[in-house]
C-alpha positions as a Markdown table, in Angstrom:
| # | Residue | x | y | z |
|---|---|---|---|---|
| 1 | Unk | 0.0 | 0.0 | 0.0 |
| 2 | Unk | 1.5 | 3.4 | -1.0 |
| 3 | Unk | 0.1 | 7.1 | -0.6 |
| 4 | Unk | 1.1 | 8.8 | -3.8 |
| 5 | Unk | 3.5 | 11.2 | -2.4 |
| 6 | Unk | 6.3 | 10.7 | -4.3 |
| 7 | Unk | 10.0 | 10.2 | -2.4 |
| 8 | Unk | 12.0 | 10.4 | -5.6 |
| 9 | Unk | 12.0 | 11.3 | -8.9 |
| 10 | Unk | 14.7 | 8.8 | -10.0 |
| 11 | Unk | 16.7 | 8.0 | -13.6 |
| 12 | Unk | 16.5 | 4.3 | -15.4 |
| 13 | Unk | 19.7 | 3.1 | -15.4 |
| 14 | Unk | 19.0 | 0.5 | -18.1 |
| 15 | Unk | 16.1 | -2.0 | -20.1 |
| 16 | Unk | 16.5 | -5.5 | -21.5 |
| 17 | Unk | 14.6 | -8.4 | -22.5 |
| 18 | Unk | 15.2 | -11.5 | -19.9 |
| 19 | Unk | 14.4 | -14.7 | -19.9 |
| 20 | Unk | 11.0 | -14.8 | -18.0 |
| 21 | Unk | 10.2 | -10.9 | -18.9 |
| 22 | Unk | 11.9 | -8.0 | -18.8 |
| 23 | Unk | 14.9 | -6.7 | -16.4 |
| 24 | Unk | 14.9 | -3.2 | -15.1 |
| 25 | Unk | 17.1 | -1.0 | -13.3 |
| 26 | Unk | 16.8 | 2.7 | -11.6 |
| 27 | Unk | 19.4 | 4.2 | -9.8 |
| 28 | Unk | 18.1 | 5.8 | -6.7 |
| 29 | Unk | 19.8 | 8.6 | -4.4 |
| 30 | Unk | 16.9 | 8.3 | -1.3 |
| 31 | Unk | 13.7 | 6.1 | -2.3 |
| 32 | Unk | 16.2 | 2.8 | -1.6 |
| 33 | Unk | 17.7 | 3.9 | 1.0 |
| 34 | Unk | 17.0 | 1.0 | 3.3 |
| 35 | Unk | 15.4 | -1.3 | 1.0 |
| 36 | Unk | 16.2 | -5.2 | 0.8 |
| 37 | Unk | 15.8 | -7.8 | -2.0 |
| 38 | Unk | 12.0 | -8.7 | -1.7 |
| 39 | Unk | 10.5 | -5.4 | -0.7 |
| 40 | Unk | 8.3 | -3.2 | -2.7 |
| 41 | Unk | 8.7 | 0.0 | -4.2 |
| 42 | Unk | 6.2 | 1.3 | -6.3 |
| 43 | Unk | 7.9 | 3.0 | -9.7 |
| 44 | Unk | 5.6 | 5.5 | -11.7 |
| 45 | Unk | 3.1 | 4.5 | -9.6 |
| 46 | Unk | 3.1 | 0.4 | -9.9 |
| 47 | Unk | 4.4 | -2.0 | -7.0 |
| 48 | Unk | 7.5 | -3.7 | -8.0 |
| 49 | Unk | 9.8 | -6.3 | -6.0 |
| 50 | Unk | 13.4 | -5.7 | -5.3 |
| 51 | Unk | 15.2 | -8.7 | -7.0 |
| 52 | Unk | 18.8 | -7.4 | -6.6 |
| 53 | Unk | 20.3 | -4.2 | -5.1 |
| 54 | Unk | 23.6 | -2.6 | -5.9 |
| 55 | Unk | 25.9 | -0.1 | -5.2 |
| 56 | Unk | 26.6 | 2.6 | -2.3 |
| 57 | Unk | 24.2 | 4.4 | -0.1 |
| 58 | Unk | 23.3 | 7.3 | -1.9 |
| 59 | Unk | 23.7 | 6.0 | -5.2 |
| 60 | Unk | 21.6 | 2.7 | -4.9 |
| 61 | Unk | 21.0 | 0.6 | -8.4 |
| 62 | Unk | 17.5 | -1.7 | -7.6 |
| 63 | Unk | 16.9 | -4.0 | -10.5 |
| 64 | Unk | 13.6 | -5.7 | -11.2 |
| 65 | Unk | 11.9 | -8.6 | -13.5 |
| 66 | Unk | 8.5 | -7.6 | -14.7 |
| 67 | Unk | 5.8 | -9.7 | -16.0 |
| 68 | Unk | 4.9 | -9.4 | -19.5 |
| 69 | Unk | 1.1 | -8.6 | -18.3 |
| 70 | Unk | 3.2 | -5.5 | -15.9 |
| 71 | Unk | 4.8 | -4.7 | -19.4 |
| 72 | Unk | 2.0 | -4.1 | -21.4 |
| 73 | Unk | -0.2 | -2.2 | -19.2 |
| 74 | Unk | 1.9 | 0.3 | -17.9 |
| 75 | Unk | 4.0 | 3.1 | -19.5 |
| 76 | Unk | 7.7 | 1.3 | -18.0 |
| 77 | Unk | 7.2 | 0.0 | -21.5 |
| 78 | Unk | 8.4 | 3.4 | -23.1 |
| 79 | Unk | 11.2 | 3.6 | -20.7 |
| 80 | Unk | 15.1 | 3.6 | -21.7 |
| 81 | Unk | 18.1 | 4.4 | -20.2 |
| 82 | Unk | 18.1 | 7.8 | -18.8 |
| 83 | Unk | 14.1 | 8.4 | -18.4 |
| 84 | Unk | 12.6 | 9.8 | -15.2 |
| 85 | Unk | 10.3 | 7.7 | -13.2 |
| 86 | Unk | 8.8 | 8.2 | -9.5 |
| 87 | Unk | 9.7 | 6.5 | -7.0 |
| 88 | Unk | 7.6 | 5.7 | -3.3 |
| 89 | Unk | 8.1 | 3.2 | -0.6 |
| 90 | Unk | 5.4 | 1.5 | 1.1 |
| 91 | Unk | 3.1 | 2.7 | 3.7 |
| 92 | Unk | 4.6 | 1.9 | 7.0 |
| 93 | Unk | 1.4 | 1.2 | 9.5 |
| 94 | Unk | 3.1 | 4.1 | 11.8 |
| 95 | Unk | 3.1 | 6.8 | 8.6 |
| 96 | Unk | 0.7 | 9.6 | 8.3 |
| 97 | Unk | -1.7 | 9.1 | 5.4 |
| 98 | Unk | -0.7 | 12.5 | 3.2 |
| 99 | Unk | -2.3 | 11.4 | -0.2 |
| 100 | Unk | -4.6 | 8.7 | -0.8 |
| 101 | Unk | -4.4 | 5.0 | -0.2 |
| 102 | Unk | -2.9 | 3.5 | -3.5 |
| 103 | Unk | -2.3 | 0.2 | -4.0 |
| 104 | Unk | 0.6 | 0.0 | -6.8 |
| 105 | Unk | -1.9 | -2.0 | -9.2 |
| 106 | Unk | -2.2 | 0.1 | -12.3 |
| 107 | Unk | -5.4 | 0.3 | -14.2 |
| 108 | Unk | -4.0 | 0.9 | -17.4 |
| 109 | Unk | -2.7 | 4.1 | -19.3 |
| 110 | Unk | -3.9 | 7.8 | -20.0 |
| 111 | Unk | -2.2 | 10.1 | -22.6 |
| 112 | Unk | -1.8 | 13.7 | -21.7 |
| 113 | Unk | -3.6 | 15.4 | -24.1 |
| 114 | Unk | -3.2 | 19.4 | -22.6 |
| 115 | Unk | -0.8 | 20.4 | -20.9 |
| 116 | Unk | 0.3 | 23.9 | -19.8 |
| 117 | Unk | 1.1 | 26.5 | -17.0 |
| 118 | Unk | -1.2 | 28.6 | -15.5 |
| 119 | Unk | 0.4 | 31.4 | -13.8 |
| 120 | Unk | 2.6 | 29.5 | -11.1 |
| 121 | Unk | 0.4 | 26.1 | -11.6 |
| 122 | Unk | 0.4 | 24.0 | -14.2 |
| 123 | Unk | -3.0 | 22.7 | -15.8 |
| 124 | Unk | -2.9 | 19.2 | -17.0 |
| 125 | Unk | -5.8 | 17.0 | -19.3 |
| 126 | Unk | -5.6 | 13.3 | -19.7 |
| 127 | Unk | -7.5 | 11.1 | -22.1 |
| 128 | Unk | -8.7 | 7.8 | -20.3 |
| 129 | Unk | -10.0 | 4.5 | -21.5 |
| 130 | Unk | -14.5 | 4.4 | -21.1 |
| 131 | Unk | -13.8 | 1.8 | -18.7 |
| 132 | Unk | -11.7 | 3.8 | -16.6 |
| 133 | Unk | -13.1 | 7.2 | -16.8 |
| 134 | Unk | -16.3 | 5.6 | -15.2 |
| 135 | Unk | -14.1 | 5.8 | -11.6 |
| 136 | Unk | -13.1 | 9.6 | -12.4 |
| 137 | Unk | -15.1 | 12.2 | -10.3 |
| 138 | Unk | -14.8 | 15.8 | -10.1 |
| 139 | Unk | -13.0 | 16.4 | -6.4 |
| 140 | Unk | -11.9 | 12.5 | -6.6 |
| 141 | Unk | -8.3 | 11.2 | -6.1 |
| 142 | Unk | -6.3 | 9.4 | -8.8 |
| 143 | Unk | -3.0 | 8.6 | -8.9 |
| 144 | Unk | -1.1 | 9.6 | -11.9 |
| 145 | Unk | 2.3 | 8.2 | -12.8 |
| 146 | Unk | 2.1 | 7.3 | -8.7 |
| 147 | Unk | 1.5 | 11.2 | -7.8 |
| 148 | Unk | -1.8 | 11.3 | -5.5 |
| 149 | Unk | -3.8 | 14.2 | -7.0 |
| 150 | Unk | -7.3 | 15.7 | -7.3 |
| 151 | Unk | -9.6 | 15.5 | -10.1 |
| 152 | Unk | -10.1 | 19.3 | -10.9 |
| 153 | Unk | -12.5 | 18.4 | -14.0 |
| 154 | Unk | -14.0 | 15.5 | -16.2 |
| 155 | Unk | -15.6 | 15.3 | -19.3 |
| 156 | Unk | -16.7 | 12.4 | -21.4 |
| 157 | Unk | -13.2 | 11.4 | -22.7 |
| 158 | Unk | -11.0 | 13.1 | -20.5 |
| 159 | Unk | -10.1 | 14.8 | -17.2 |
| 160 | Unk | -7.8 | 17.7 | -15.5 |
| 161 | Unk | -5.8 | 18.3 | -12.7 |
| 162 | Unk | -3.7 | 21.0 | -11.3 |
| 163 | Unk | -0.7 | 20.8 | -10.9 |
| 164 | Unk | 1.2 | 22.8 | -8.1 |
| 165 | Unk | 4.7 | 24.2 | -8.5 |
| 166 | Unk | 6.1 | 21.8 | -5.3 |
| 167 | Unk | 4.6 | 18.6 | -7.6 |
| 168 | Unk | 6.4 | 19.8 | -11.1 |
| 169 | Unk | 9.7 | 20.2 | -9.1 |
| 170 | Unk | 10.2 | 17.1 | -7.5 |
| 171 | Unk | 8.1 | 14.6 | -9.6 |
| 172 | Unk | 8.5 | 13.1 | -13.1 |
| 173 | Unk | 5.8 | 15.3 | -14.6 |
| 174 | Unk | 8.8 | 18.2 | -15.2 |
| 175 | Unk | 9.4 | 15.8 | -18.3 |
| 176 | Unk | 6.2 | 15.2 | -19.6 |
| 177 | Unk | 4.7 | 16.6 | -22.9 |
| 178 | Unk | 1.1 | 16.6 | -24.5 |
| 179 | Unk | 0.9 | 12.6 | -26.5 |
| 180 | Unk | 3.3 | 10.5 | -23.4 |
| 181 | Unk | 1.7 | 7.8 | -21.8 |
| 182 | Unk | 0.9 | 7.8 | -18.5 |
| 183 | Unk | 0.0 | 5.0 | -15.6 |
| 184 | Unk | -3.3 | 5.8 | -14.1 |
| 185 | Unk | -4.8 | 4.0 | -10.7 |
| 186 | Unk | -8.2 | 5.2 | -10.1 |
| 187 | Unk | -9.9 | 5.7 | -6.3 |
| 188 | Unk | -10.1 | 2.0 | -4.8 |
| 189 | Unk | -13.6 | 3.2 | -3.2 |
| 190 | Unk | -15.0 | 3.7 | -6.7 |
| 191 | Unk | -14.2 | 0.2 | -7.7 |
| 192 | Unk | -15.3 | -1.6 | -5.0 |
| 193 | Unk | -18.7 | 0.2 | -4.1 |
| 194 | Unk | -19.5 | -0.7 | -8.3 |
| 195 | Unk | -18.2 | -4.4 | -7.2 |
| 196 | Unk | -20.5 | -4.6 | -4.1 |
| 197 | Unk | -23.8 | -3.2 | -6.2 |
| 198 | Unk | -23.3 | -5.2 | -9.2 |
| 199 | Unk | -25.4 | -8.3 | -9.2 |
């Protein structure tokens, strides 16, 4: 379980093809601080294990295998060598809950489709899949890229949020442009009230 308040806006250190999926690596100054082979850390917003950690505090390489089916549903599939992704550890049951509860499963992906400053914000609009922009509500939480945020608009295809100049600093979203891919996680309330009412 993770909050969306993104600890590190880390680089990829490299992508290949493995065996049983594919191999990835991200160097990490802070997020891994601590972590061991086995734990989670959730990387643009999708729960990933620790399969082998290298390096020196403060300059930490954590390589992963992931699924096909983790693959082709997120946007790590447009990653290379160099590419910025966010980095979070889990919730301890201790932490104070700053963003929303998010669990690290992605939904699928959303293409920015506006995206601009307004004054010292920043305004962004995001094209979702029918089936996801069902469990999109105006004042609602989503988690974007893993960034716990609030759903400013929605329309049929699409929705906004606002981005504040803290978030653009120290998140991924600095390096986004209107037509990238991005990992969505709608509200977990909205999927599971629809679960409980449908027959």
């Amino acid at each position: 379980m993770f909050t969306g308040i993104v600890e590190e806006a880390a680089s990829v250190e490299s992508v290949r093809e493995a065996n049983s999926g594919i191999h990835l690596v991200i160097r990490s100054q802070k997020a891994a601080s601590g972590l061991k082979i086995g734990d989670s850390l959730a990387v643009n917003g999708c729960c990933l294990t620790a399969a082998q950690i290298s390096g020196r505090a403060g300059q930490r390489l954590v390589h992963f295998d992931l699924l096909r089916e983790t693959w082709d549903r997120t946007n790590l599939q447009f990653a290379s060598s160099g590419s910025v992704v966010n980095l979070e550890r889990p919730l301890r049951a201790n932490d104070r809950l700053d963003g929303h509860f998010v669990t690290g499963h992605i939904d699928g992906m959303g293409e920015i489709v506006k995206w601009e400053r307004s004054g010292a914000d920043h305004l962004l609009a995001i094209s979702a899949p029918r089936d996801l922009m069902r469990y999109i509500v105006v004042k609602g939480s989503i988690a974007i890229d893993g960034i716990s945020l609030t759903v400013a608009d929605v329309s049929k295809k699409s929705f906004t949020v606002w981005i504040i100049p803290h978030t653009w600093e120290v998140t991924n979203l600095r390096e986004r442009k209107v037509g990238d891919s991005v990992n969505l996680e709608t509200d977990l309330l909205g999927k599971y009230v629809e679960r409980f009412l449908v027959k």
